[in-house]
C-alpha positions as a Markdown table, in Angstrom:
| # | Residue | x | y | z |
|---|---|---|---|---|
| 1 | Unk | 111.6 | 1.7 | -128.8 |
| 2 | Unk | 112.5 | 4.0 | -126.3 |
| 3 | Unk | 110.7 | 7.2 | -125.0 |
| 4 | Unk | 113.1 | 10.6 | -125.2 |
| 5 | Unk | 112.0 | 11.6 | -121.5 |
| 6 | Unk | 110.7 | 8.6 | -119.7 |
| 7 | Unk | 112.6 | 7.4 | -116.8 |
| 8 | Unk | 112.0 | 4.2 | -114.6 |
| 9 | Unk | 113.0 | 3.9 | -111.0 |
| 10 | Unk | 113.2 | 0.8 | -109.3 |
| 11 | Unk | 113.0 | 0.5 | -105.3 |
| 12 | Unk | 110.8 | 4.2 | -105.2 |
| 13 | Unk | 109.5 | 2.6 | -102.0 |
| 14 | Unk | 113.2 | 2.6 | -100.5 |
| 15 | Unk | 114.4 | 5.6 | -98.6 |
| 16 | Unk | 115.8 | 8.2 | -101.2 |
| 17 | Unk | 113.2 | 6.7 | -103.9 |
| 18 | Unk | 110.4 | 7.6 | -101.4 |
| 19 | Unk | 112.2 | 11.5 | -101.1 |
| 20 | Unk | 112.8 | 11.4 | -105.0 |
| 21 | Unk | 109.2 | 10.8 | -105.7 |
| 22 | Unk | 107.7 | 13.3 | -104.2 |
| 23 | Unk | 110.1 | 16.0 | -105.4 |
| 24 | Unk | 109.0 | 18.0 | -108.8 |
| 25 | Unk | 112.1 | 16.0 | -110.1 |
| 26 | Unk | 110.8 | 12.9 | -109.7 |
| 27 | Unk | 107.4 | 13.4 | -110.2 |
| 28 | Unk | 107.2 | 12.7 | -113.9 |
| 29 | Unk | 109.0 | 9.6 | -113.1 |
| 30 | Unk | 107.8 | 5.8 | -112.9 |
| 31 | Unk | 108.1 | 4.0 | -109.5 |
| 32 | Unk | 106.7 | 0.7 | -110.0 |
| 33 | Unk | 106.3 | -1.7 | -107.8 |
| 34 | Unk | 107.7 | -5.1 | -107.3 |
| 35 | Unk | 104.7 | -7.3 | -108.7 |
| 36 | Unk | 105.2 | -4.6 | -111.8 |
| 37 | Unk | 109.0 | -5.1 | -112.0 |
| 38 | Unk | 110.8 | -7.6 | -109.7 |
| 39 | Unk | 114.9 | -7.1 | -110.3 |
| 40 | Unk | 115.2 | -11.1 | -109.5 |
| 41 | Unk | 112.8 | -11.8 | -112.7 |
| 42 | Unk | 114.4 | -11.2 | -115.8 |
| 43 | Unk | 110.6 | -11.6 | -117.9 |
| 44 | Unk | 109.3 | -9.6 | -115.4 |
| 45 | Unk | 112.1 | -6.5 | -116.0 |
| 46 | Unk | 111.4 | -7.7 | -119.9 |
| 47 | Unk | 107.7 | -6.8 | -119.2 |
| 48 | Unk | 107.4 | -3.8 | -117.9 |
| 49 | Unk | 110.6 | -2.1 | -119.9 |
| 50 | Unk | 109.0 | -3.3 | -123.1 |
| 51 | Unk | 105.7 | -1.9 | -121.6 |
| 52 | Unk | 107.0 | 1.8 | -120.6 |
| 53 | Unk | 109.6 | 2.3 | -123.3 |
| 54 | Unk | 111.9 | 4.7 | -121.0 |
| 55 | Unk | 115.1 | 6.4 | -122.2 |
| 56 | Unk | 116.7 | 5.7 | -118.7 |
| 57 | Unk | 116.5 | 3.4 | -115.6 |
| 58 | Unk | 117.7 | 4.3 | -112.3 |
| 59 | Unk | 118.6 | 1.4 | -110.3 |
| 60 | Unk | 118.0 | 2.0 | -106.4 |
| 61 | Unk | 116.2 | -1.5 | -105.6 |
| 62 | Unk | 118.4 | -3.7 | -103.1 |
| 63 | Unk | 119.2 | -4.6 | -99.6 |
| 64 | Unk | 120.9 | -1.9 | -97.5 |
| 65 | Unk | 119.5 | -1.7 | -93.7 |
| 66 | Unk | 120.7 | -3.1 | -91.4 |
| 67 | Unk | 124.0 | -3.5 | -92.1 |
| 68 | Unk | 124.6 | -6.7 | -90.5 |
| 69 | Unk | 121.6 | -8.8 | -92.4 |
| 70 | Unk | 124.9 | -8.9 | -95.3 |
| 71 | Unk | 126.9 | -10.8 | -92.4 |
| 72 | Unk | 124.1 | -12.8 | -91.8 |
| 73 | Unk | 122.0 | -13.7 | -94.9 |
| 74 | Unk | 124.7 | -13.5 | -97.4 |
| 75 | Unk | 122.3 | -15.5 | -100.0 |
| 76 | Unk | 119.6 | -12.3 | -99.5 |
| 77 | Unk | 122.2 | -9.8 | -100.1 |
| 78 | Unk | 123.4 | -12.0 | -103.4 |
| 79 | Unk | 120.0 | -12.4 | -104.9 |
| 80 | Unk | 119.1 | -8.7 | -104.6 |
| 81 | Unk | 122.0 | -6.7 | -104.7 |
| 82 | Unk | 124.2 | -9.1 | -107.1 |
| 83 | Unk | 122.1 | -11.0 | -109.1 |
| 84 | Unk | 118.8 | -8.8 | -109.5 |
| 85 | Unk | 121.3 | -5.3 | -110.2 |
| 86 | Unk | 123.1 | -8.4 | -113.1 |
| 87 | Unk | 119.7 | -8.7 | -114.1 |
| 88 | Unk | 118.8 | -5.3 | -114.9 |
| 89 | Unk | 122.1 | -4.5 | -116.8 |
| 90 | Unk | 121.2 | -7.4 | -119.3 |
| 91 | Unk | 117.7 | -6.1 | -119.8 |
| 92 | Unk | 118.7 | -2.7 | -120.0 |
| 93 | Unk | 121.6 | -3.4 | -122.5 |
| 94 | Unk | 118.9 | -5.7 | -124.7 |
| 95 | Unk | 117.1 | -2.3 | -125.4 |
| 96 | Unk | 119.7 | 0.2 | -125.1 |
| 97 | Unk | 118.0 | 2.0 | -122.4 |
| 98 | Unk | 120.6 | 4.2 | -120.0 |
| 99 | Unk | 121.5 | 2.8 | -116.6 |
| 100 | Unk | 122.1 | 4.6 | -113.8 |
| 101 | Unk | 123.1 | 2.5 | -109.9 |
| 102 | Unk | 123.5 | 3.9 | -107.4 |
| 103 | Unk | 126.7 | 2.1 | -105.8 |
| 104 | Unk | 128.3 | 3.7 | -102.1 |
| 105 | Unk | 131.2 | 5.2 | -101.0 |
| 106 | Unk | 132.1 | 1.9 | -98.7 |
| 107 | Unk | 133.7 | 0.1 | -101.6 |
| 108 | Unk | 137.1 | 2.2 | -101.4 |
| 109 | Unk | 139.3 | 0.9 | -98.5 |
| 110 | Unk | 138.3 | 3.1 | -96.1 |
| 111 | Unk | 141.6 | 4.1 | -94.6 |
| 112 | Unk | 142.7 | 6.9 | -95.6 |
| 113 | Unk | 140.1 | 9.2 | -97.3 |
| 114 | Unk | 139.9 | 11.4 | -100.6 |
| 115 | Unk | 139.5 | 8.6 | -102.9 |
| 116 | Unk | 139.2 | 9.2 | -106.0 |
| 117 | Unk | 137.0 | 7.6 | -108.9 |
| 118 | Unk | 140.3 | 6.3 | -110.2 |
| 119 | Unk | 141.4 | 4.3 | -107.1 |
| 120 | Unk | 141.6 | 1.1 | -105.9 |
| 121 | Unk | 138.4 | -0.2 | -104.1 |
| 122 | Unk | 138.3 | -3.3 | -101.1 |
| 123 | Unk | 135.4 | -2.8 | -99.3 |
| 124 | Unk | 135.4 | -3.2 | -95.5 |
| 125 | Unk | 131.9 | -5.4 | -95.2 |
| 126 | Unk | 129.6 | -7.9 | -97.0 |
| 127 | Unk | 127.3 | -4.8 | -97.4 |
| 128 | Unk | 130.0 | -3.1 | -99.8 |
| 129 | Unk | 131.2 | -5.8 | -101.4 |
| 130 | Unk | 127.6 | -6.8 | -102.5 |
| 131 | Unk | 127.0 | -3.5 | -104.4 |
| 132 | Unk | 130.9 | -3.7 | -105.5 |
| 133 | Unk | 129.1 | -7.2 | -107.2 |
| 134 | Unk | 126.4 | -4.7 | -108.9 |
| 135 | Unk | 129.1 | -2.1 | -109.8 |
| 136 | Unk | 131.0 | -5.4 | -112.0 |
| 137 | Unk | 128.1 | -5.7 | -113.9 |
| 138 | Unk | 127.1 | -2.3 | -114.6 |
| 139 | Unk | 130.6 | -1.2 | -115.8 |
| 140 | Unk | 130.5 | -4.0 | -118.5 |
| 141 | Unk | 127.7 | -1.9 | -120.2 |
| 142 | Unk | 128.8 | 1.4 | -121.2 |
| 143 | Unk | 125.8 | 3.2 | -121.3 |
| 144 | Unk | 125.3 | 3.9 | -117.7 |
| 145 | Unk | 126.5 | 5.7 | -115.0 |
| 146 | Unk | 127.9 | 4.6 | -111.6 |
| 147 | Unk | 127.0 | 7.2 | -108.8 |
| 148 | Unk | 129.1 | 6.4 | -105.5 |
| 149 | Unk | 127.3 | 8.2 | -102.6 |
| 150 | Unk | 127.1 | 9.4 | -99.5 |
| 151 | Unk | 123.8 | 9.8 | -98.3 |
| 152 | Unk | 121.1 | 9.8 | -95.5 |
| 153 | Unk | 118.1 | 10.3 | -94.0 |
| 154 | Unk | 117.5 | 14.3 | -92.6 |
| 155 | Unk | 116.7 | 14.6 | -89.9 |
| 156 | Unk | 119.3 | 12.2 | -89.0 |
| 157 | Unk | 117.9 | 9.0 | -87.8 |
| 158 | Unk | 120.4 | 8.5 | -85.0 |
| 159 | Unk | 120.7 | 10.2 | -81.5 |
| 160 | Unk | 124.3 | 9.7 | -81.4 |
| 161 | Unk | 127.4 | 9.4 | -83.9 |
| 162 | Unk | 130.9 | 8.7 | -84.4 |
| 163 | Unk | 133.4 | 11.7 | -84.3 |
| 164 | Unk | 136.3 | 9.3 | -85.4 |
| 165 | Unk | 134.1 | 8.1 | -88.3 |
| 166 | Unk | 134.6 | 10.2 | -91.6 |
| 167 | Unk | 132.9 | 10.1 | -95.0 |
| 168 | Unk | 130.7 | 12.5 | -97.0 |
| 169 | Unk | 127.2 | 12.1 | -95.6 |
| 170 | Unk | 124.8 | 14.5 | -97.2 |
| 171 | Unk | 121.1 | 14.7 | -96.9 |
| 172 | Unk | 118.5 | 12.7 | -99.5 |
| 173 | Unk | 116.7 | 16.2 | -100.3 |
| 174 | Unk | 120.6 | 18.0 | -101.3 |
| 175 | Unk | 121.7 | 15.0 | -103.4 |
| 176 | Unk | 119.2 | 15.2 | -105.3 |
| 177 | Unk | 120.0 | 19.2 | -106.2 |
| 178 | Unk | 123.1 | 17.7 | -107.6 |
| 179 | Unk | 122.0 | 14.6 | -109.1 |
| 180 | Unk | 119.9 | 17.2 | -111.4 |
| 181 | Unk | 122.9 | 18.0 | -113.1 |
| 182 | Unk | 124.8 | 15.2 | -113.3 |
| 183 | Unk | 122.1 | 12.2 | -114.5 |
| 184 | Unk | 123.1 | 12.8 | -118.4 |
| 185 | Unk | 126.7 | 11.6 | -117.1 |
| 186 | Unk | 128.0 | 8.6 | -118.1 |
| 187 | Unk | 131.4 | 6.2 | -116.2 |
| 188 | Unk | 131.4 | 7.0 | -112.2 |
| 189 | Unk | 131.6 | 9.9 | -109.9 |
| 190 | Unk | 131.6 | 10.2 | -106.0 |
| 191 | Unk | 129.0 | 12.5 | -104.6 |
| 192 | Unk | 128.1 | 13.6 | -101.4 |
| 193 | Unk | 129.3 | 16.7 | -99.3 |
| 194 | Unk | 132.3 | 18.2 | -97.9 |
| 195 | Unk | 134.5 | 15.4 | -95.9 |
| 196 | Unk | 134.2 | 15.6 | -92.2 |
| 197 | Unk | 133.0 | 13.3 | -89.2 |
| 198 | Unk | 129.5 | 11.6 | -88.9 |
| 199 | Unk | 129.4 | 13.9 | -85.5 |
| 200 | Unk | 130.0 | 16.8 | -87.1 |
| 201 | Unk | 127.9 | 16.5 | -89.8 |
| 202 | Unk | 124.8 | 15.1 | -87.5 |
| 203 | Unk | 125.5 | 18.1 | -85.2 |
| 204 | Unk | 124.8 | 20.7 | -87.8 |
| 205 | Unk | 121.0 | 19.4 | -87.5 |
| 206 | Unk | 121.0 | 18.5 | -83.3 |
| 207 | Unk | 122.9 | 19.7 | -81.6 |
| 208 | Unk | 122.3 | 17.6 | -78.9 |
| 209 | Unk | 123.9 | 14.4 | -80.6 |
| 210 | Unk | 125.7 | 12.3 | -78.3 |
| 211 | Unk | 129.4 | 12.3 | -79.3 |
| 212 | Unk | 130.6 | 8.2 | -79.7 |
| 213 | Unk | 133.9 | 6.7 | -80.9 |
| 214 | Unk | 133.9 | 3.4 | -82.8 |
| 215 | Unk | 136.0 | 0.8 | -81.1 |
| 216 | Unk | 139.0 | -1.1 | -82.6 |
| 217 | Unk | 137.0 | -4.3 | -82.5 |
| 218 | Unk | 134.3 | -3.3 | -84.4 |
| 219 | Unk | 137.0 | -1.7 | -87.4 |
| 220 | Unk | 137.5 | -4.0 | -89.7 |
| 221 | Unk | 132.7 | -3.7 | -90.5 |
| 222 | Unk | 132.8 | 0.2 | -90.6 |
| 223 | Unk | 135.3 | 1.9 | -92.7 |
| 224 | Unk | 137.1 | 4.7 | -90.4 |
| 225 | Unk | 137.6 | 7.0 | -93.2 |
| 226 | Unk | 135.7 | 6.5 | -96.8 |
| 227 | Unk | 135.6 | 10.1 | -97.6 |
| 228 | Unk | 135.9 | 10.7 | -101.3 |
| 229 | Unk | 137.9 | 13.0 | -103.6 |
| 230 | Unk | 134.5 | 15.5 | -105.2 |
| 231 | Unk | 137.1 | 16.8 | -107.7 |
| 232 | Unk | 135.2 | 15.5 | -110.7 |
| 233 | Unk | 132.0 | 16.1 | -109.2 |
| 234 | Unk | 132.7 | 19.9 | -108.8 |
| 235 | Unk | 133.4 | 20.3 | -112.5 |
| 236 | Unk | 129.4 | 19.9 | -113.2 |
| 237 | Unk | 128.4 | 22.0 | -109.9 |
């Protein structure tokens, strides 16, 4: 049934979907919308998948922003990020049709940095542990890829940033140079950009940022250090 080129994107009106469509990468793609293909409807992801025929799906619909609505409306961040990325694995395993999510780097501990594909994960908020809930159900179908990022908006949306905050943060328009090469993976990889601070990567772009430390109290929402091992990911660079 399936289309040797054809590849569905849900959520192309989020933030990296709206960057990957209008890149030449993208542009061959299908973005539909959510009266086309709602990820809490399984007839409705029947539909349009028996409609289009694609070879691959890449998952990017969900609740992110801002990080405390997962504190808040816990139900909201089941139903989209739990039960509608569930919903998608069953469709997408009904027709064989590769799966790709697009999980985040939040779901390690967030201690100590460098963590590898391989390691132990215990996410730090209810934002983390919701896609933690769509990476269970994507790794029970084998023909898909986990891709744990580390990504924002350039130019960075913020006027100040943590210095005592580290991770991989790399820019919508980079990622997707990389994700080039790796979308005929299958299993998980971490991607994103060298390790440092969120300050020192935002201050690459302005340098006017305003330097800020997290405080103790506000530790156990935002991981100090979720910074991953790109080992693996360097192997396909």
């Amino acid at each position: 049934m399936k289309n040797k080129t054809k590849i569905v994107v849900t959520g192309g009106t989020g933030r990296f979907g709206s960057v990957l469509k209008k890149t030449k990468f993208g542009s061959k793609m299908l973005f539909p919308k959510k009266k086309e293909l709602n990820i809490n409807k399984i007839g409705s992801i029947k539909k349009y998948l028996l409609k289009t025929k694609p070879r691959c799906l890449i998952h990017l619909a969900g609740l992110s922003r801002p990080m405390n609505i997962h504190e808040k409306n816990i139900s909201k961040s089941i139903e989209l990020n739990i039960i509608g990325t569930a919903n998608i694995v069953k469709v997408c395993s009904m027709y064989n049709i590769k799966l790709i999510y697009f999980s985040t780097s939040y779901v390690y501990p967030g201690t100590k940095g460098n963590y590898k594909e391989t390691d132990s994960l215990l996410p730090s908020n209810n934002y983390a542990w919701s896609k933690l809930g769509g990476e269970s159900s994507v790794q029970m179908y084998k023909n898909s890829l986990i891709i744990r990022a580390s990504m924002t908006e350039k130019p960075f949306v913020h006027n100040k940033a943590f210095a005592n905050v580290f991770t991989n943060f790399i820019f919508h328009e980079d990622f997707i140079k990389i994700f080039k090469k790796i979308i005929n993976l299958k299993g998980v990889i971490n991607v994103g950009g060298p390790s440092k601070s969120v300050f020192a990567f935002a201050k690459k772009s302005n340098p006017k940022i305003k330097k800020i430390f997290i405080k103790k109290r506000e530790k156990s929402l935002m991981p100090i250090n979720s910074s991953m091992n790109l080992r693996k990911l360097k192997k396909y660079l």
